[in-house]
N, C-alpha and C positions, 0 to 999 in steps of 0.2 A: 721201561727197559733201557739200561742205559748201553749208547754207543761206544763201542771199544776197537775204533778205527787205530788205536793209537797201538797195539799190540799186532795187529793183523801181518806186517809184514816180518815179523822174524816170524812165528807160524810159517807163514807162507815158505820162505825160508828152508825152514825145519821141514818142512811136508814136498818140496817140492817133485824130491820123487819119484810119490806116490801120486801128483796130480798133474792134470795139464791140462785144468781148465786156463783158460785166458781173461788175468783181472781187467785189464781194459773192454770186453767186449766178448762176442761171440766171434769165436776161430772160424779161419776158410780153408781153403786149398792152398798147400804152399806153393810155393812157385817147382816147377816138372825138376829140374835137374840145374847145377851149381855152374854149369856153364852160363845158362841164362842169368843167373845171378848176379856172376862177375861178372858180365854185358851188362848189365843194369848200373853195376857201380861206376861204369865209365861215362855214365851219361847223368846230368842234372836235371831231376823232372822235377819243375815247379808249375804251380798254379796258386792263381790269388783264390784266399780264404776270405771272403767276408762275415763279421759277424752280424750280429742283432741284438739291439739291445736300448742301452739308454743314451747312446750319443752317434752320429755316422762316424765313420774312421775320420780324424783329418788328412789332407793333402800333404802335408809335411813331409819332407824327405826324412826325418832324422825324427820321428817319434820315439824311438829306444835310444839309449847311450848307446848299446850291442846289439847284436844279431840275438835272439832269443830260441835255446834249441828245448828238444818236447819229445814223449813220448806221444803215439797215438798208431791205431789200426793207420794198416795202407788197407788198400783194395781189396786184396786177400782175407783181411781179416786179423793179418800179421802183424804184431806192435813192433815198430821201429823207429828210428830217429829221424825226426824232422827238424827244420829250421826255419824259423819267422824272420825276414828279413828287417833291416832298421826301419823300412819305412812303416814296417807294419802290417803289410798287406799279403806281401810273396811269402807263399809255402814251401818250401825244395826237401823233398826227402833226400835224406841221407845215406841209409841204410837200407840192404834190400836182402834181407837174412832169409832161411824157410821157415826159422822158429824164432819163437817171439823173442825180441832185444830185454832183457830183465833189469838191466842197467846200463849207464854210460857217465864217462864227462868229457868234457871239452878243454883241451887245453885253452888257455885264454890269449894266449897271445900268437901260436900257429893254428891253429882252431882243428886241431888233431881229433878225430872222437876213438875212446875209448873205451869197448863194452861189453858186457856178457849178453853172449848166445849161446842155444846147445850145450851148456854146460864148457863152452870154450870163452877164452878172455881176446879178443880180435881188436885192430886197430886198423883206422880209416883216417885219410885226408879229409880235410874240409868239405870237399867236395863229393867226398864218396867213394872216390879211386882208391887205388894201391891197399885193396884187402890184404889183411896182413895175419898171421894166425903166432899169436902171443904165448899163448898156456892153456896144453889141453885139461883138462879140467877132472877128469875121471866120473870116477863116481860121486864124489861130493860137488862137483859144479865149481863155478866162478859167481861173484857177487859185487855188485855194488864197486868198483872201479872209481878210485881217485887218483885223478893228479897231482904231481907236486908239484908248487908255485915254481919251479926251475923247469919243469917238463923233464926231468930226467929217469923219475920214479913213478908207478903205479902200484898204488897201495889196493890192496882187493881183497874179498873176501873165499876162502875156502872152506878146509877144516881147519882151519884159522885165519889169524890176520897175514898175510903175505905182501912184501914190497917186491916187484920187478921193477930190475934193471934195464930202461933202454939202450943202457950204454953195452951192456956184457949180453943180456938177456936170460939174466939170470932171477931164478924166484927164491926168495928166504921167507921160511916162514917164522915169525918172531914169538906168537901167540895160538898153542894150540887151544879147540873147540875140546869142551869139557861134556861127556858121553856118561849116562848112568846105567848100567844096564839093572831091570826093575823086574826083569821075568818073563817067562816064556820068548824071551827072542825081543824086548819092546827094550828101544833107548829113549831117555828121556834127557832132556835138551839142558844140560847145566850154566855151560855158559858159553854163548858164541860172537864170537870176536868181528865186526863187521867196522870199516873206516866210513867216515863219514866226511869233514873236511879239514885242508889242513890251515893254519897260523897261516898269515901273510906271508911271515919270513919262513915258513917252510921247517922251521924246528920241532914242531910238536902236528899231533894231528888229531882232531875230538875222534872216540871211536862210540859204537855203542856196544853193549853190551847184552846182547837178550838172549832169554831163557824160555821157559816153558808157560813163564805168566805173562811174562813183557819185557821192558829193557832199563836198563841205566845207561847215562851217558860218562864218558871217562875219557883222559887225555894219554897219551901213549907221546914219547918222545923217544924216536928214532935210533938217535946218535948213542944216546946213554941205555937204551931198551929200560926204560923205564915205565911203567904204567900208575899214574894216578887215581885215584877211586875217590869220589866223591862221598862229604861226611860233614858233617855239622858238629857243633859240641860236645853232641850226646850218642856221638859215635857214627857208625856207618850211615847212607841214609841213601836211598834211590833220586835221579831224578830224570821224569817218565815225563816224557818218552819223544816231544816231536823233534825236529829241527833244531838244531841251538846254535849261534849266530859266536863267531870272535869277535871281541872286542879290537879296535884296526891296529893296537901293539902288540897285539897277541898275550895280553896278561890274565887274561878272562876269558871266559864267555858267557853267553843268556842262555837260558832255556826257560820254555816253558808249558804250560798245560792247563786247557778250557774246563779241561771235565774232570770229578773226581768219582771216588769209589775205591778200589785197590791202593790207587794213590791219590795225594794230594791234589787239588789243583791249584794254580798259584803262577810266580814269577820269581825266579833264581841265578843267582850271579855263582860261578866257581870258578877258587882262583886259579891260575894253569899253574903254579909255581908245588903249593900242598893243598892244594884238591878241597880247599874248604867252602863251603859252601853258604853264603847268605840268604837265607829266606827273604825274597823282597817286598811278597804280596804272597797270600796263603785263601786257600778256601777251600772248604770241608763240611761236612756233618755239624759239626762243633763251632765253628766259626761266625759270629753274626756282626757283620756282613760278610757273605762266602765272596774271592774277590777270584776273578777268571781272567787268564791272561793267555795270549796267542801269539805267537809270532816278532816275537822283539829284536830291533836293528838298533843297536847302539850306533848312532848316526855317525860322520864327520864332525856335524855342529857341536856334538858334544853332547845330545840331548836321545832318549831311549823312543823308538818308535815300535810302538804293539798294539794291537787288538785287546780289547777290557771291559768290562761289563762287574759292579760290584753290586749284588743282591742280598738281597735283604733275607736274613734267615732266624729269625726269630723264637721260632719252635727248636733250633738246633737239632735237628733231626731228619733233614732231608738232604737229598747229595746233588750241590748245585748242578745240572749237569743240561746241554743244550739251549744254553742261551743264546741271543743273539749279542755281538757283541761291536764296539765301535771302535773308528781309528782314531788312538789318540797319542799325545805329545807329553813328556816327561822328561824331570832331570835323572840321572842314571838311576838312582834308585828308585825308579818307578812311582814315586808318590809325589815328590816336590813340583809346585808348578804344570800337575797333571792335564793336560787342555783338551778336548774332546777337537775334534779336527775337521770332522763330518757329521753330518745329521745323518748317515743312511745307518742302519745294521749290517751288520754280515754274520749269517747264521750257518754251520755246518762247513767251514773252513777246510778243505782237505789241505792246500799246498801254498806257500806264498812265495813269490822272489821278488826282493828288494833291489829301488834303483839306489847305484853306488851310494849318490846323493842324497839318497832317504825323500828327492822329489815325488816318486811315486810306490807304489806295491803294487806288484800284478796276483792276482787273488782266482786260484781258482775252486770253485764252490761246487760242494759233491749235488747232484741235479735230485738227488732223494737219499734217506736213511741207511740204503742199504750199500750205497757208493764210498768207500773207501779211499780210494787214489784219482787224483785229477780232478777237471771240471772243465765246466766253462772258465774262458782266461778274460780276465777284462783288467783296465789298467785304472787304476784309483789312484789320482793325484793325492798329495799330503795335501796341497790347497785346496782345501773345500769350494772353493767358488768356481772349479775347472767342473768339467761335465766327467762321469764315469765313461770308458770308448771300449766296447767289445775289441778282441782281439782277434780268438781264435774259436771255433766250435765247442772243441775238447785239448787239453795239455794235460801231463802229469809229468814228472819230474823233470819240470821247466831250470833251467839253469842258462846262464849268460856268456857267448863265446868272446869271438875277437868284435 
């Protein structure tokens, strides 16, 4: 049975609703009443996190370039925003909501966090303070909250894409969410517009785009409301479904995908300019060797850093899918000069965040099958001859503040 971690969150999305289980974990008691809540955001509760694992923490004050922020259960049971300090060891929550945070980011230079609660879009100081209520959200909720490189806009998800104004506090929606109705009262999910990140420079922003099977990813530029759709040769063409990384002029970006079946798996360039699409590495049913790729950082140095693993398929008949895969080293198109990095594997990848440098990845790994979002966070130098250093317990959508 193959794992299809990579579709789960627009679903979840799509259903949200009608459910309220809690993907991180079993739910608790929220906190009694919202007074106590705003008393909490005035205070910073930290405590050091040790992990366990393959190396002790070092002593170093400056193990991170940044402060590293994370979803994960408080006490209650409640998933909120937390922060990893530079040195690596202090935890400080951030956020102290009665219902679980679904999303956030961090401005990068005021360290502002921005996030869906309740179906509301809310903003917080670094520290926690000056709860702030942004966009109520209705019946369709709030989603997945980006920053623009300027801190001036919040791109977010609704029944469409919508950017607020910090300046006016004003919301546009650019991109409405496409509804089918199919019978007896049941809609079915066409196409929903969700932002993912934006260009350095802040002109264009990747979005994705999922539907009732899974997602493509796509560029949308603000100024001109234009939407690119990615497409190859031979016309339209998906590309499913994780993470995908800008190239640091904003002309491109990676994506890419370990497992196939519905879709390819492989490694993919498209350009931001007309959305064309280079196949860099492909594996499939049909392909022998099927080739798997994860997580690609088009460096500083000029050189593509990902996760890969190329297997041998002989039979042409089998869908490569749960390998374990390695960190390795490449010139941008993924093949030239390809260097294996580490001797370890890493198998069942839920989330990575890249240091600026491409000196390390922090990797967190789903703890069994049937985990989705998060893991354990432990930080894996690109130098192989450094030790692997636990970080944190559990992280899920790990991202880097001030």
């Amino acid at each position: 049975m193959h794992r299809r971690r990579i579709f789960f969150p627009f679903i979840l999305l799509f259903t949200a609703a009608l459910a309220c289980a809690n993907p991180l974990g079993e739910g608790g008691n929220a906190p009694a009443n919202v007074e106590t809540i705003v008393a909490r955001t005035l205070q910073a509760l930290t405590a050091p996190v040790h992990g366990s694992g393959d190396a002790p923490l070092p002593s170093t004050p400056s193990l991170l370039p940044h402060s590293m922020y994370f979803l994960k259960d408080d006490s209650a049971g409640v998933i909120q925003v937390f922060r990893l300090e530079k040195e690596g060891k202090t935890v400080t929550q951030v956020t102290f909501e009665p219902a679980d945070v679904d999303g956030y980011d961090v401005a990068s230079v005021s360290g502002s966090v921005v996030y869906a609660s309740n179906r509301q879009l809310l903003l917080v100081e670094t520290d926690g303070s000056d709860r702030r209520l942004l966009v109520e959200g209705g019946t369709s909720g709030v989603s997945y909250p980006v920053f623009s490189p300027d801190e001036q806009t919040i791109a977010y998800g609704a029944d469409g894409l919508y950017f607020y104004s910090l300046t006016t506090g004003q919301s546009n929606r650019v991109l409405e969410n496409k509804l089918e109705e199919i019978g007896n009262g049941t809609l079915l999910l066409r196409e929903q517009y969700l932002p993912e990140s934006y260009s350095a420079d802040g002109t264009k922003i990747a979005i994705k785009i999922g539907n009732h099977e899974g997602a493509t990813a796509a560029i949308y530029y603000p100024n001109g409301k234009t939407l690119i759709l990615p497409h190859d040769n031979k016309g339209s063409m998906i590309i499913c479904c994780n993470d995908v990384e800008w190239a640091a002029n904003g002309s491109a970006f990676y994506a890419a995908s370990p497992i196939s079946g519905m879709f390819d798996a492989g490694l993919w360039r498209m350009d931001a300019a007309t959305g064309n699409v280079t196949t860099l590495l492909i594996g499939n049913a049909y392909t022998d060797p099927a080739n798997l790729a994860n997580a690609p950082f088009p460096a500083p140095d000029g050189q593509l850093y990902f996760f890969f693993a190329s297997l041998p398929n002989p039979n042409r008949n089998d869908f490569p899918n749960g390998a374990p895969l390695q960190l390795v080293r490449s010139a941008l198109d993924g093949v030239t000069n390809r260097t294996i990095l580490r001797p370890e594997t890493f198998q069942s990848i839920n989330e990575v965040l890249w240091a600026p440098d491409a000196s390390f990845v922090i990797v967190a790994m789903a703890p069994d099958e049937n985990e989705y979002r998060g893991g354990a966070a432990r930080l894996v130098y690109t130098d192989g001859g450094k030790s692997i250093v636990p970080l944190v317990p559990f992280a899920a959508q790990m991202k880097w503040g001030p």
